[in-house]
ROTORLUM-907269 format. One record per residue (C-alpha): y, x, z; residue in one letter; residue number from 1. Coordinates in nm, 4 decimals. Layout:
<tibas>
py;px;pz;code;pos
Y;X;Z;A;NUM
...
</tibas>
This chain:
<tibas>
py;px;pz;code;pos
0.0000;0.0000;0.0000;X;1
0.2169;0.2954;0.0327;X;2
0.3188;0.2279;-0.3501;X;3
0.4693;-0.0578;-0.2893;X;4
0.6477;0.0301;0.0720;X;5
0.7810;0.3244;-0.1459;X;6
0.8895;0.1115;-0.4880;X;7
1.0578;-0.1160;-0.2131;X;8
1.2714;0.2021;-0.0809;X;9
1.4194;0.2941;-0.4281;X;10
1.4682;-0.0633;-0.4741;X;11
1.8032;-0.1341;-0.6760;X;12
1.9426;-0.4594;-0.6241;X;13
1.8056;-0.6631;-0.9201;X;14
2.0576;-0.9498;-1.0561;X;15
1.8255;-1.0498;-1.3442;X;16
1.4654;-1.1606;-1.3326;X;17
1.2584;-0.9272;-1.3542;X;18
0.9107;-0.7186;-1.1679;X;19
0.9993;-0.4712;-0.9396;X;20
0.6469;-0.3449;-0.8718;X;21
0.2702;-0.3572;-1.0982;X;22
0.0593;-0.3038;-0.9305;X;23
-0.1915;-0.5005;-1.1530;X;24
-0.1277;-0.2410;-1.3754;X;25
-0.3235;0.0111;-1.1945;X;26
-0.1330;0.3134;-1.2126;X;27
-0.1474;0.3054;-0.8532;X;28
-0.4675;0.3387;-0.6718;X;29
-0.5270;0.0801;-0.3775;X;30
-0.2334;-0.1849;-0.4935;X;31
-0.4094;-0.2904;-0.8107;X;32
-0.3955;-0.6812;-0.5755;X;33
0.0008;-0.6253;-0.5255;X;34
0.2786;-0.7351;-0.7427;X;35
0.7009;-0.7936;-0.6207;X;36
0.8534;-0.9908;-0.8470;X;37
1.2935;-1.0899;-0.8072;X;38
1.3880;-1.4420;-0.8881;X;39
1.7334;-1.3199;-0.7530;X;40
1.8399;-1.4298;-0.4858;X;41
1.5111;-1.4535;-0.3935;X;42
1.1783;-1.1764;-0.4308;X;43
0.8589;-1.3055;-0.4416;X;44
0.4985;-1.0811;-0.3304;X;45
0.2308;-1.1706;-0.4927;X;46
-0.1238;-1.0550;-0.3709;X;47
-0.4585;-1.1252;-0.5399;X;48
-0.6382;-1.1109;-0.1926;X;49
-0.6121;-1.1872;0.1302;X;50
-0.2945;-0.9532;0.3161;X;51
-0.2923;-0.9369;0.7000;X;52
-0.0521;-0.9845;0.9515;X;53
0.0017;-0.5792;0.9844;X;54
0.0104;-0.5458;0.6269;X;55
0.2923;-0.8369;0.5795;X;56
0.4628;-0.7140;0.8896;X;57
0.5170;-0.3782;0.7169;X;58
0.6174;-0.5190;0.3995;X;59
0.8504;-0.7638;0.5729;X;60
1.0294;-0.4514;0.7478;X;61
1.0598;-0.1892;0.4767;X;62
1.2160;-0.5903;0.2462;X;63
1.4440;-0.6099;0.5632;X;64
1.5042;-0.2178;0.5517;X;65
1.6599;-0.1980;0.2173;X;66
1.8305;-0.5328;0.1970;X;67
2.0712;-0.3866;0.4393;X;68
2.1170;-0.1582;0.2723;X;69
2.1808;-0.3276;-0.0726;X;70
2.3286;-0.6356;0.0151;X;71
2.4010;-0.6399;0.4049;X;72
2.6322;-0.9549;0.3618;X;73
2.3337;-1.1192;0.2318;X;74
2.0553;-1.3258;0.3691;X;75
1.6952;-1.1690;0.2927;X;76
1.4859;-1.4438;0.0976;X;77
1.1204;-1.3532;0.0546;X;78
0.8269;-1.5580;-0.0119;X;79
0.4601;-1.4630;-0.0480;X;80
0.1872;-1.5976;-0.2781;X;81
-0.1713;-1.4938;-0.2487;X;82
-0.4006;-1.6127;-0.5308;X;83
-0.7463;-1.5923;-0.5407;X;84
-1.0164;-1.7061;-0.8031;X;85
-1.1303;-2.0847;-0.7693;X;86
-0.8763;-2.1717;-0.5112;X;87
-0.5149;-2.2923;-0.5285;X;88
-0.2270;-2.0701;-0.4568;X;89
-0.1045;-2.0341;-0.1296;X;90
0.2580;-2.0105;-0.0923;X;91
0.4256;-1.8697;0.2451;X;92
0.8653;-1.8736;0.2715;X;93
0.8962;-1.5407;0.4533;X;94
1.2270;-1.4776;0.5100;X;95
1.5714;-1.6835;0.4380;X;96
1.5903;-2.0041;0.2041;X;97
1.5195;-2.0737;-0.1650;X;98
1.7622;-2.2004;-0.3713;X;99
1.7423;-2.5664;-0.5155;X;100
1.7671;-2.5772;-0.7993;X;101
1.7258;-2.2007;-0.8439;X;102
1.8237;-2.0555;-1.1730;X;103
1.7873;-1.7405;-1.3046;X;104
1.9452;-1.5191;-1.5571;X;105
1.7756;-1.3033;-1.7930;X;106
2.0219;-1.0803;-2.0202;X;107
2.2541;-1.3713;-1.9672;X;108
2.0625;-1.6520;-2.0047;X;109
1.9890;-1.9272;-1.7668;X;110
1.6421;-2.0442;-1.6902;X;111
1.5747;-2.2933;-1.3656;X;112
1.2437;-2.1819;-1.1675;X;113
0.9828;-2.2936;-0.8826;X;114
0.8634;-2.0160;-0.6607;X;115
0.7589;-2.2281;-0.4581;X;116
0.5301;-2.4028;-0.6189;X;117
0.2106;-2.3178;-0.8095;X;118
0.1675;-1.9799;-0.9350;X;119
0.3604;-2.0508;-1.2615;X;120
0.7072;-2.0425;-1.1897;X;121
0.8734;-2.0906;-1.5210;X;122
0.9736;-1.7892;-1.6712;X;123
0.6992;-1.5285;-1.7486;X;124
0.8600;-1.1935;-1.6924;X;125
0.6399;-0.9867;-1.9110;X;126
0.7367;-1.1922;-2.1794;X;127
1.0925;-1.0341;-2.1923;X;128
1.0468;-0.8193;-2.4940;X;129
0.8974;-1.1109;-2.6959;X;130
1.2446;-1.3327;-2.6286;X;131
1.4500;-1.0123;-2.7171;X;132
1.2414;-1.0122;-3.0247;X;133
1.2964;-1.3533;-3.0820;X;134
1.6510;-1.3508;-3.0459;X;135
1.7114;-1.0233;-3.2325;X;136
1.5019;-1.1690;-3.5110;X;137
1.6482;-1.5062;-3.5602;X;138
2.0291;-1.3513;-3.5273;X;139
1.9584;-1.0907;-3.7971;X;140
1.7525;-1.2986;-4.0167;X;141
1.9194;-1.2732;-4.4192;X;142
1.8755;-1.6716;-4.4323;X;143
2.1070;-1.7062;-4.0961;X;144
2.4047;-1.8686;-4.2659;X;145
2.1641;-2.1397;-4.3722;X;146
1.9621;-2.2415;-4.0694;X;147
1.6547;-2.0654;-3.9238;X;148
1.3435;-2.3295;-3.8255;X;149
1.1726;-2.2209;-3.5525;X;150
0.8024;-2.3676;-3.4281;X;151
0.7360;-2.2785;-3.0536;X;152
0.3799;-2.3556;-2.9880;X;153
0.2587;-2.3656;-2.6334;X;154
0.6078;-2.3989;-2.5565;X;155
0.5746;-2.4710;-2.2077;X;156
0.9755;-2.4361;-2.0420;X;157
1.0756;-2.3376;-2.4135;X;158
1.2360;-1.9779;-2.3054;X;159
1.2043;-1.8979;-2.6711;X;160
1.3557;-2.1924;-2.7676;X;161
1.6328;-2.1161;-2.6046;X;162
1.6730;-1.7402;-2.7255;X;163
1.6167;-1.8535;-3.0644;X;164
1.8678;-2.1203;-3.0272;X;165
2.1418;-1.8836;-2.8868;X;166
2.0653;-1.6551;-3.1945;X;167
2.1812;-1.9382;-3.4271;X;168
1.8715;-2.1334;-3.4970;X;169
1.8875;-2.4552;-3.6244;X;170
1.6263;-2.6170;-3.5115;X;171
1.3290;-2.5589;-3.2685;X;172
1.0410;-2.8119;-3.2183;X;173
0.8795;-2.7061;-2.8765;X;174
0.5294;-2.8579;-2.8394;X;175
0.3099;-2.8576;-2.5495;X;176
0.0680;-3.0967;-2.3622;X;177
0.2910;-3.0320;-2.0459;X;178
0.5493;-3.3200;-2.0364;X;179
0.7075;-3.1629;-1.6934;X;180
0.6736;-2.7963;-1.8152;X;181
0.9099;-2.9032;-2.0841;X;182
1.1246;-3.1446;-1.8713;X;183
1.2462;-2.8132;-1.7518;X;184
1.2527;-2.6779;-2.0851;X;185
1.5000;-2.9343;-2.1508;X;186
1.7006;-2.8520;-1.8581;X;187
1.6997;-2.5216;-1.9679;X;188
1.8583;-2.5941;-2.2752;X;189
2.1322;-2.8145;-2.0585;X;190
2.1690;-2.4969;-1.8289;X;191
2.3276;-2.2742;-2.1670;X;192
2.4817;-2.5858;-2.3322;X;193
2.2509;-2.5858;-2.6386;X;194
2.1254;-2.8410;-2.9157;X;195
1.8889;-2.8431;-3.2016;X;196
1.5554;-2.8640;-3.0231;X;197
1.3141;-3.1050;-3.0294;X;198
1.0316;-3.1501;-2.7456;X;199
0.6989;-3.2792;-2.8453;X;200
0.4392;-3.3162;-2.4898;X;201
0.1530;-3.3335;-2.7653;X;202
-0.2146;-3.2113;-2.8147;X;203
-0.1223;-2.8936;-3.1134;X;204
-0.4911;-2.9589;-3.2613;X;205
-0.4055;-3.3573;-3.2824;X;206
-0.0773;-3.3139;-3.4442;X;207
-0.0805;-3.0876;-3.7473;X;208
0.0855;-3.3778;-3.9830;X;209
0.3588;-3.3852;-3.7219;X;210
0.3832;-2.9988;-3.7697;X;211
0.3796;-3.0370;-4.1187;X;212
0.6246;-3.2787;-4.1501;X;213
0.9069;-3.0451;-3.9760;X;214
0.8532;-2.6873;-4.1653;X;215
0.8131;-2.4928;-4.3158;X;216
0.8902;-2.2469;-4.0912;X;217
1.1252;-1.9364;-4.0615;X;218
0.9260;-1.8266;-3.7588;X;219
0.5999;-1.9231;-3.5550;X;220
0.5628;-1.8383;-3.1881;X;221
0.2315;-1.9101;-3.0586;X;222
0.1651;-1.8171;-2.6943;X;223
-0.1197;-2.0251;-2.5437;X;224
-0.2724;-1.9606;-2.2675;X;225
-0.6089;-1.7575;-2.2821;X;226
-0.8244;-2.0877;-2.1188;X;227
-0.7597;-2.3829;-2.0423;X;228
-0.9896;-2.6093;-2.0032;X;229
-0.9523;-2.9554;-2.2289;X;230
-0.6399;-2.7467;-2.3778;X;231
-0.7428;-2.4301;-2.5116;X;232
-0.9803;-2.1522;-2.5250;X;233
-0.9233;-1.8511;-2.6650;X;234
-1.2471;-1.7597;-2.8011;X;235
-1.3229;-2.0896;-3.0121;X;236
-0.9492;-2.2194;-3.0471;X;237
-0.6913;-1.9159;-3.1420;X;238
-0.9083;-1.8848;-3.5302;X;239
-0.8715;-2.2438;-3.5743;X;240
-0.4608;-2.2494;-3.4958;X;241
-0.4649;-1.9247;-3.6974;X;242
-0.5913;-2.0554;-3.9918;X;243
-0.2859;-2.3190;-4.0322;X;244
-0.0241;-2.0609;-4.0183;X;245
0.0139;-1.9618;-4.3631;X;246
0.0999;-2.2971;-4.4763;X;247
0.3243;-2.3527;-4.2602;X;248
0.5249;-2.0645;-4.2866;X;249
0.8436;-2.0139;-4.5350;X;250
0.7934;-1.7460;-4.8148;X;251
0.8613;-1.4149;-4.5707;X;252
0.8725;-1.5982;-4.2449;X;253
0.7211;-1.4582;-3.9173;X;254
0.4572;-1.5205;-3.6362;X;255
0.4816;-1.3882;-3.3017;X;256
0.1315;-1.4343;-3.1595;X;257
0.0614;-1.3415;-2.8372;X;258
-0.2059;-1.3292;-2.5961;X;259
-0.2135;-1.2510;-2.1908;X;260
-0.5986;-1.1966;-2.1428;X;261
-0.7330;-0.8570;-2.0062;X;262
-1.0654;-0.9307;-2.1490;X;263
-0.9625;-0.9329;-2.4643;X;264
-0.7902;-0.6347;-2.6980;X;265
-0.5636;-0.6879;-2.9743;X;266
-0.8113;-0.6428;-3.2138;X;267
-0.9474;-0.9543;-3.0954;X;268
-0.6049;-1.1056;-3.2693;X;269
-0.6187;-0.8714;-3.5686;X;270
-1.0027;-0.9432;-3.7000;X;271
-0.9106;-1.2641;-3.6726;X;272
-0.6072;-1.2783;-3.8477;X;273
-0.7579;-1.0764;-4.1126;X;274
-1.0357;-1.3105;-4.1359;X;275
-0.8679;-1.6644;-4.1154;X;276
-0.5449;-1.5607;-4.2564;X;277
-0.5584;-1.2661;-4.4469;X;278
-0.2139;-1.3295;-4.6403;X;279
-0.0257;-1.2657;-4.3561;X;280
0.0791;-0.8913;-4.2903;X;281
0.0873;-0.7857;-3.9752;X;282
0.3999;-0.5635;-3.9025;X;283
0.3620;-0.4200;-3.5325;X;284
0.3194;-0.5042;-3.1248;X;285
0.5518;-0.5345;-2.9049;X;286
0.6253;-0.3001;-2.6292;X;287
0.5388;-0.4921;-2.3079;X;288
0.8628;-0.4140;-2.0608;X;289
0.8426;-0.0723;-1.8705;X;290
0.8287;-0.2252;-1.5339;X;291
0.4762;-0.3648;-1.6543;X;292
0.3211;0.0107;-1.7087;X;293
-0.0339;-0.0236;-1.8017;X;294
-0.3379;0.2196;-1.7459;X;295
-0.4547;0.0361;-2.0457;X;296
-0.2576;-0.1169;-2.3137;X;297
-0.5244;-0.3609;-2.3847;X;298
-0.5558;-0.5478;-2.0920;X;299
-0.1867;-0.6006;-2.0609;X;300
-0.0109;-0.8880;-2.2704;X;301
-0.0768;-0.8876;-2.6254;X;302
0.2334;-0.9550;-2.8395;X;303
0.1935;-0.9426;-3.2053;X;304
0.4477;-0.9763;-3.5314;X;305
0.2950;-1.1079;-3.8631;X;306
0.4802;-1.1920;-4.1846;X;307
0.3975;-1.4053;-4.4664;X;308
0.4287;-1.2617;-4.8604;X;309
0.8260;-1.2966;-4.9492;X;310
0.7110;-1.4943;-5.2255;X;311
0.4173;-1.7320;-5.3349;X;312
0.4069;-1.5011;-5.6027;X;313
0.3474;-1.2292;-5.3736;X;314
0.0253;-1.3704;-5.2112;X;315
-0.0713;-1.5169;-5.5550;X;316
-0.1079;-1.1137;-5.6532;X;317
-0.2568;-1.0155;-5.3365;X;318
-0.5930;-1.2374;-5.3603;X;319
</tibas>
């Protein structure tokens, strides 16, 4: 645990979202169960077993330790999570309050979260370089001036709708099978005064005409989870979804596909792709952020670009 004591000593005092300490990442020997996460104001410990009281004690006092000395006009608010296989998460408030609503920024964006309350709180921090992409992407793109359609799959509280939106997207159609995940998507579009989106709480595999009917698309994100059951499964349901893409993509557009399962490398993704939808080049993966250091790349998140031929013409030659 020493890692983490000494990660919590050098400690700068976060304003944005983001992790703080990976231990999950296994660079450091005996915390692989210990992640600290800031939802400014508030930090959250996460532990995938069972701490005791010494262990939270000392964590509590080196938390106390350095808030003074960041922020000594400032309450400390901690809260700790431990999750463990088959059983729900167990949430503890440590220290101080959490805010209601509490909204966080991330590189100036709003986003409303729940630490409080499940283990998904609404903004997956890993996924930062994907809505960088995302927004980069869309506000570069050389059809800008005329509108950029986006499809957010999986959408759950539409972060990338939002990016994309503040990039100068048109339009976004957000689709999940979680009506309250998106509820808060739509706050979070109220929370940066944007419009242009469109939220869908469908079944993707019952809903392709839908789909159909609003591309094609300038760009495709697609970030499911790796199983859920009566949602999706990796393993039988990623081919099928990646077989539609290429039809519903604009000459040139993009895919981000992404996938958050340690059992599973990219090539699962790429021999896929190259299987179901050959057409579609794939153009590189996305640095994960630094603060989610790896000991190996291919159990961390997955985050992959593909493009479609710049013209029909194009994939006409290449079959």
């Amino acid at each position: 645990m020493q890692a983490l004591l000494d990660a919590i000593a050098r400690m700068a005092l976060p304003s944005d979202a983001q992790r703080i300490f990976h231990g999950r990442g296994g660079l450091y020997p005996g915390c692989e169960h210990l992640v600290l996460d800031a939802f400014p104001p508030v930090l959250v410990l996460t532990s995938f077993q069972p701490l005791d009281d010494d262990a939270l004690a000392a964590i509590g006092t080196a938390l106390s330790l350095r808030w003074r000395e960041l922020a000594p006009d400032q309450p400390l608010n901690w809260v700790y999570q431990l999750r463990q296989p088959a059983a729900p998460a167990e949430t503890r408030l440590m220290a101080g309050e959490v805010p209601d609503p509490h909204i966080v920024t991330e590189a100036g964006t709003r986003y409303r979260v729940q630490v409080l309350r499940g283990q998904n709180h609404g903004l997956f921090l890993d996924m930062a370089e994907g809505r960088r992409w995302v927004h980069a992407h869309v506000a570069n793109h050389p059809e800008h001036r005329h509108g950029i359609k986006v499809l957010n799959l999986f959408a759950y509280t539409c972060a990338f709708s939002v990016v994309a939106l503040q990039a100068g997207a048109r339009h976004v159609m957000n689709m999940d099978m979680a009506q309250g995940a998106l509820a808060t998507g739509q706050q979070n579009h109220r929370l940066n005064d944007l419009s242009g989106a469109s939220f869908l709480a469908h079944d993707i595999f019952s809903s392709w005409g839908k789909i159909t009917r609003g591309g094609p698309y300038h760009l495709i994100v697609v970030d499911p989870p790796s199983y859920q059951k009566g949602s999706f499964v990796a393993t039988k349901d990623y081919a099928r979804l990646m077989r539609r893409l290429p039809d519903l993509l604009r000459p040139g557009g993009h895919v981000l596909l992404c996938l958050n399962a340690p059992e599973m490398g990219t090539q699962f993704l790429t021999s896929q792709m190259q299987e179901v939808a050959p057409e579609l080049e794939f153009v590189e993966r996305l640095a994960n952020p630094a603060t989610f250091a790896d000991i190996d790349a291919e159990r961390s998140l997955k985050v992959l670009v593909y493009r479609a031929p710049a013209t029909p013409a194009a994939a006409d030659t290449a079959s």
